[in-house]
C-alpha positions, 0 to 999 in steps of 0.5 A: 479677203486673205486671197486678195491680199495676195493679189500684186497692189501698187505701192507708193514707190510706183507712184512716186516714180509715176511723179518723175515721170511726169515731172520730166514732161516739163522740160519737155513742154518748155521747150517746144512750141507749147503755144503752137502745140495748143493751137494743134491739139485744138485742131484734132477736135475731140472726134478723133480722140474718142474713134482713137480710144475706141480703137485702143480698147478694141485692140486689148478686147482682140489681145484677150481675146487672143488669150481666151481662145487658148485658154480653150474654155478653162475660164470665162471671157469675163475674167480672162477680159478683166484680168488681161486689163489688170495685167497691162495696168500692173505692167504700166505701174510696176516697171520690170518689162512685161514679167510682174503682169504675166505673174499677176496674169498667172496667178488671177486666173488660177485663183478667180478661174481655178486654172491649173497654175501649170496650164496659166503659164502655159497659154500666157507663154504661148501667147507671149510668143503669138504676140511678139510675131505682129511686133516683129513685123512691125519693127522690120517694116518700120526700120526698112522705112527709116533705112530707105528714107535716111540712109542710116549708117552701117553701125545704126542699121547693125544695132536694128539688125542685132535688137530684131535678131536677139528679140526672135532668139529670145522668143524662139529659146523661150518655145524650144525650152518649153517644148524640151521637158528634159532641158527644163528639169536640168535648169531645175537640177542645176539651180538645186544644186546651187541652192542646196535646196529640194526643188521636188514641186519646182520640178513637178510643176515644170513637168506639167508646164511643158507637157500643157506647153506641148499639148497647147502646140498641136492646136494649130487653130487656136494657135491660128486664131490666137495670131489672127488676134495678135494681127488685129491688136497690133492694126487697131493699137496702131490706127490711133497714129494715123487718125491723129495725123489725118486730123491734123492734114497730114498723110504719112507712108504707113511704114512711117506709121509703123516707125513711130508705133514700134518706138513708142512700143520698144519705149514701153517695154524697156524697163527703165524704172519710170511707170510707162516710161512716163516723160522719157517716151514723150522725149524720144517721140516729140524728138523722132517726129521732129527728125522726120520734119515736122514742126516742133508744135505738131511734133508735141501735139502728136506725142500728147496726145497719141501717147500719153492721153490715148495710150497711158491715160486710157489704160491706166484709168481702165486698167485701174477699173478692171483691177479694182474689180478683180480684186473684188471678185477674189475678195467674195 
């Protein structure tokens, strides 16, 4: 019981937060087309939905999958399954990017898996890393759309330009450090000295990260597989878009697919302080889909439902189930 008590639990700020969030949807809701997006929503049928959510929790089963096989066997598809669902229901409840997830990632598998805590961090980063290249891609091929169809100006294509290259830069500094075990133990040297403190087992445990981090390196077919999973999370994770829109009588550009995908994605990750950026991102998406011409009533239906029924209901009621299940599992 005393582990469990340990595990990340989400408070009443998050909540309460979650309640804002919410609340900023009633604007919203007062001023488009609600009759015109009710009409809409009845149109799509509830067949659409249910292949949609499938999607979705076909999507999380490859981005664990993806994990798994790094993990290399040290834990069971079971956990890593449960806990990759816990970690994305953490991340929509405890805003802070996607960091308070890997650490709950991190320290689950540790203690349900006994992974050595070095070799968790290891393979999470790894993954991170694995997992940026299919939103890369996204973003390029969803901005080249937004280029060739608006003609956007310098200044907005130079912000696109300079997010996608500080995005790469931040990922590629986060490999060549992990990959220079020395960088890391300097960075360690240097916070001691600010501190004034002993980091001995700060160090140690960087030691044994970097040297997991480069063994993981060398594995070039899980590393392969792991970003064939990568690929396969971000088709079935996006497919969702496209049903809705087919169901509707619509049948965009996929590039205008990919659009709409990485801004719901980039309003996900963006830690603003709201739980899934609940209501903000309904914003920002009913305003794009309106820009690109659709009536404001589809342009509502479309945001409700891709975003906020299939995306942050489904996972935080899944998510809600796997994390009361994992903190059973540490409570026995």
């Amino acid at each position: 019981m005393e582990e469990a008590e340990r595990t990340p639990r989400i408070g009443k700020k998050s909540l309460i937060l979650l309640v804002v969030g919410l609340v900023l949807m009633v604007p919203l809701l007062a001023t488009f087309d609600i009759d015109e997006a009710m009409t809409s929503l009845r149109s799509i049928g509830l067949v659409p939905v249910l292949l949609s959510f499938l999607s979705i929790h076909i999507g999380v089963l490859f981005y664990n999958l993806g994990w798994y096989i790094l993990l290399d066997g040290r834990a069971s598809f079971r956990d890593v399954f449960l806990i990759g669902w816990t970690s994305l229901f953490i991340n929509l409840l405890i805003p802070a990017g996607s960091a308070t997830g890997e650490v709950a990632r991190a320290y689950l598998i540790n203690k349900k898996a006994r992974v050595p805590m070095a070799h968790a961090v290891s393979t999470i980063v790894a993954h991170r890393v694995v997992m940026i290249i299919p939103f890369i891609v996204s973003i390029v091929l969803g901005f080249s759309y937004l280029v060739g169809s608006t003609g956007v100006g310098r200044s907005t294509l130079f912000t696109i330009i300079l997010a996608v290259v500080t995005l790469v830069a931040a990922f590629y500094f986060i490999y060549k450090i992990s990959m220079n075990e020395s960088a890391l133990l300097r960075l360690i040297s240097f916070i001691e000295h600010k501190l004034g403190r002993d980091l001995g087992k700060v160090k140690e445990m960087v030691r044994e990260y970097s040297m997991a981090f480069r063994e993981l390196m060398v594995k070039r077919r899980a590393l392969a597989l792991s970003l064939a999973c990568a690929f396969l999370n971000w088709l079935f994770d996006m497919l969702p878009i496209f049903i809705y829109f087919y169901a509707l009588g619509y049948w965009i550009d996929p590039l205008m697919g990919i659009l709409i995908y990485s801004v719901s994605i980039i309003m996900v990750l963006i830690p603003i302080g709201i739980p899934g950026n609940t209501g903000i991102r309904e914003w920002v998406m009913t305003g794009l889909l309106s820009a690109m011409g659709f009536s404001r009533g589809d342009a509502l239906a479309i945001t409700l439902v891709s975003s906020t029924i299939t995306v942050f209901l489904n996972e935080l009621v899944f998510g809600f189930i796997a994390y009361l299940l994992v903190l059973r599992g540490l409570s026995k």
